[in-house]
C-alpha positions as CSV (number, residue, x, y, z in Angstrom):
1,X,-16.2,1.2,-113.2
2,X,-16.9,4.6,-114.4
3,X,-18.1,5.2,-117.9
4,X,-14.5,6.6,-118.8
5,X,-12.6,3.6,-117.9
6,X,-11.9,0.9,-120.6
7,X,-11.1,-2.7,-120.3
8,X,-9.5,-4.8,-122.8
9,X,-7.8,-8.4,-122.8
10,X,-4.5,-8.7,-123.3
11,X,-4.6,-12.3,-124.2
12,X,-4.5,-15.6,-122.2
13,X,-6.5,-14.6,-118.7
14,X,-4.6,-11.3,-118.8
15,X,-6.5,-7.9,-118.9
16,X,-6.0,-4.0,-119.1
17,X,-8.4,-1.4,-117.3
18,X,-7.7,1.9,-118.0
19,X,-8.6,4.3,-115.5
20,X,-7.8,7.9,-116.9
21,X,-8.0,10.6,-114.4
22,X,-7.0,8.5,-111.5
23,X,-4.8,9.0,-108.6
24,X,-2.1,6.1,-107.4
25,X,-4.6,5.8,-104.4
26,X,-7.5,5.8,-106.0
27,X,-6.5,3.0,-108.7
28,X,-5.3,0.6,-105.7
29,X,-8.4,0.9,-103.9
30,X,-10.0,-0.3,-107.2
31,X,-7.5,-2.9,-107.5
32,X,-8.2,-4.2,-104.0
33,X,-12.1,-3.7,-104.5
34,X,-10.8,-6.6,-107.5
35,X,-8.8,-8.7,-105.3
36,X,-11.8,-8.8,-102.4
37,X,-14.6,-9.3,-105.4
38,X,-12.4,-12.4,-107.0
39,X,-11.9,-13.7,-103.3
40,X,-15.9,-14.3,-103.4
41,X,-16.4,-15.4,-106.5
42,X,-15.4,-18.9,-108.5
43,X,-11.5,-16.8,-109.0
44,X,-9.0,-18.5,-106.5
45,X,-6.3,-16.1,-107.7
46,X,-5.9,-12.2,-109.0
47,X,-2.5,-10.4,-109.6
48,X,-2.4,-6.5,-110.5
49,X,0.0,-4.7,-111.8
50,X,-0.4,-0.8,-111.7
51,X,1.0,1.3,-113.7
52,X,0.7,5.1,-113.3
53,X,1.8,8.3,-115.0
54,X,0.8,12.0,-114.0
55,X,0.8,12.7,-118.0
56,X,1.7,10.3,-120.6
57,X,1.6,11.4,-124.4
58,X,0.6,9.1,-127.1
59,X,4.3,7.5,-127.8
60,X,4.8,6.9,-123.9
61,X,2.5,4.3,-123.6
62,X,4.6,1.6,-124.5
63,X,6.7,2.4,-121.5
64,X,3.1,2.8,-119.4
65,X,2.3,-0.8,-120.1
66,X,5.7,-1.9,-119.7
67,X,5.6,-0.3,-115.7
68,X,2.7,-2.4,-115.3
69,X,3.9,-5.3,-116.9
70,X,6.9,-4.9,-114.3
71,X,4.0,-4.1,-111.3
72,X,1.9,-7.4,-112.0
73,X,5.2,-9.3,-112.4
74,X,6.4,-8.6,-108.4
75,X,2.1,-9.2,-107.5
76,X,2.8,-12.7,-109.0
77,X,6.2,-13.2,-107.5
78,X,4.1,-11.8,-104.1
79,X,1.5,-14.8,-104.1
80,X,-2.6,-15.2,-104.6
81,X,-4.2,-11.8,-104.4
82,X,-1.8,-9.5,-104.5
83,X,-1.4,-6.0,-106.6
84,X,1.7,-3.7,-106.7
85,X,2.2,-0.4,-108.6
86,X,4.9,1.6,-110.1
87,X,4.9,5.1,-111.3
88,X,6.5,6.1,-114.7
89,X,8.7,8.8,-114.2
């Protein structure tokens, strides 16, 4: 993680990581980087859920999380390990 990213929990075993600055690419990389570092530790399971925006002002970000929500809802429907992303347009 770089010192500009931000991770908070959501609640349950859900969590947020906040990667401003960051490409589509570049953020699933990091999500599979997750996927592969859960795979060898004590996790049996990760789903992602990316959500991604070119720009996004302050009262967007409702519809942000909701993109992501919608992401990490197909990884789950996908099976163990999986992430898929959306882009807010």
């Amino acid at each position: 993680m770089r010192g500009t990213d931000t991770v908070a929990r959501i609640g349950g075993d859900e969590f947020a990581v906040i990667l401003l600055g960051c490409r589509e690419s570049d953020a699933e990389r990091f999500a599979q980087r997750l996927i592969e570092a859960a795979q060898r530790g004590e996790m049996s399971s990760i789903s992602i859920g990316i959500g991604t925006a070119h720009r996004i002002e302050d009262d967007e970000s409702a519809r942000l999380r909701a993109s992501a929500d919608r992401a990490l809802y197909r990884a789950k429907q996908a099976g163990r390990c999986a992430w898929r992303s959306e882009t807010l347009t």
